[in-house]
C-alpha positions in Angstrom: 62.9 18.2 92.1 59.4 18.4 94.4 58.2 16.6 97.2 57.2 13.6 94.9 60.5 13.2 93.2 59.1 15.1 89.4 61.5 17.2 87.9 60.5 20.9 88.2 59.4 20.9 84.2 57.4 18.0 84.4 55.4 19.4 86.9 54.8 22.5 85.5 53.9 20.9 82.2 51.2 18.8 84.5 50.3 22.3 86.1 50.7 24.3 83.0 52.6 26.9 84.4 55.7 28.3 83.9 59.7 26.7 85.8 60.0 29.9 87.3 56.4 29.8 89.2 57.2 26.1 90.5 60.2 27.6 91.6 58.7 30.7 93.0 56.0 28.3 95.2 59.0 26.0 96.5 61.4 28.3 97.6 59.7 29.8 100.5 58.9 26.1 101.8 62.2 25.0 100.8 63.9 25.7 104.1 62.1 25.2 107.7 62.1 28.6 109.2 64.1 28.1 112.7 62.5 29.0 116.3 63.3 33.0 116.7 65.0 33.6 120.1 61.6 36.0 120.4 59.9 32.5 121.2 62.3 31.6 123.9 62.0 35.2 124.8 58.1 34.8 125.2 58.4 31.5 127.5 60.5 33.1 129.5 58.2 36.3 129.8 55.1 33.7 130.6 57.3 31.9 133.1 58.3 35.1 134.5 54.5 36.1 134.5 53.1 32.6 135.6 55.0 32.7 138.7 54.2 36.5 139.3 50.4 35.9 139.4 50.9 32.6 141.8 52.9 35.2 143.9 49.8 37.8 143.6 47.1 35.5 144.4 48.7 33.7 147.3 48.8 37.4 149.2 
């Protein structure tokens, strides 16, 4: 099914394209992609960093 509830041939017959390219477009959008641990690894490095350069410019 899509985001609009049409089966996957009805909406390639709409689109006139083939099952398998509807199915190729939805399965990279199919599941969110989860927050890496890189992201909480790069707030932690600009935490790290923000409180540094307060350190720095108070001297």
């Amino acid at each position: 099914m899509t985001k609009r509830n049409y089966p996957v041939a009805e909406a390639a017959e709409r689109l006139d394209v083939s099952c398998h390219s509807i199915y190729s477009w939805i399965k990279p959008y199919a599941n969110p992609v989860p927050v890496s641990a890189h992201t909480d690894l790069q707030q932690d490095e600009i935490r790290q960093l923000k409180a540094e350069l307060r350190w720095v410019t108070e001297e």
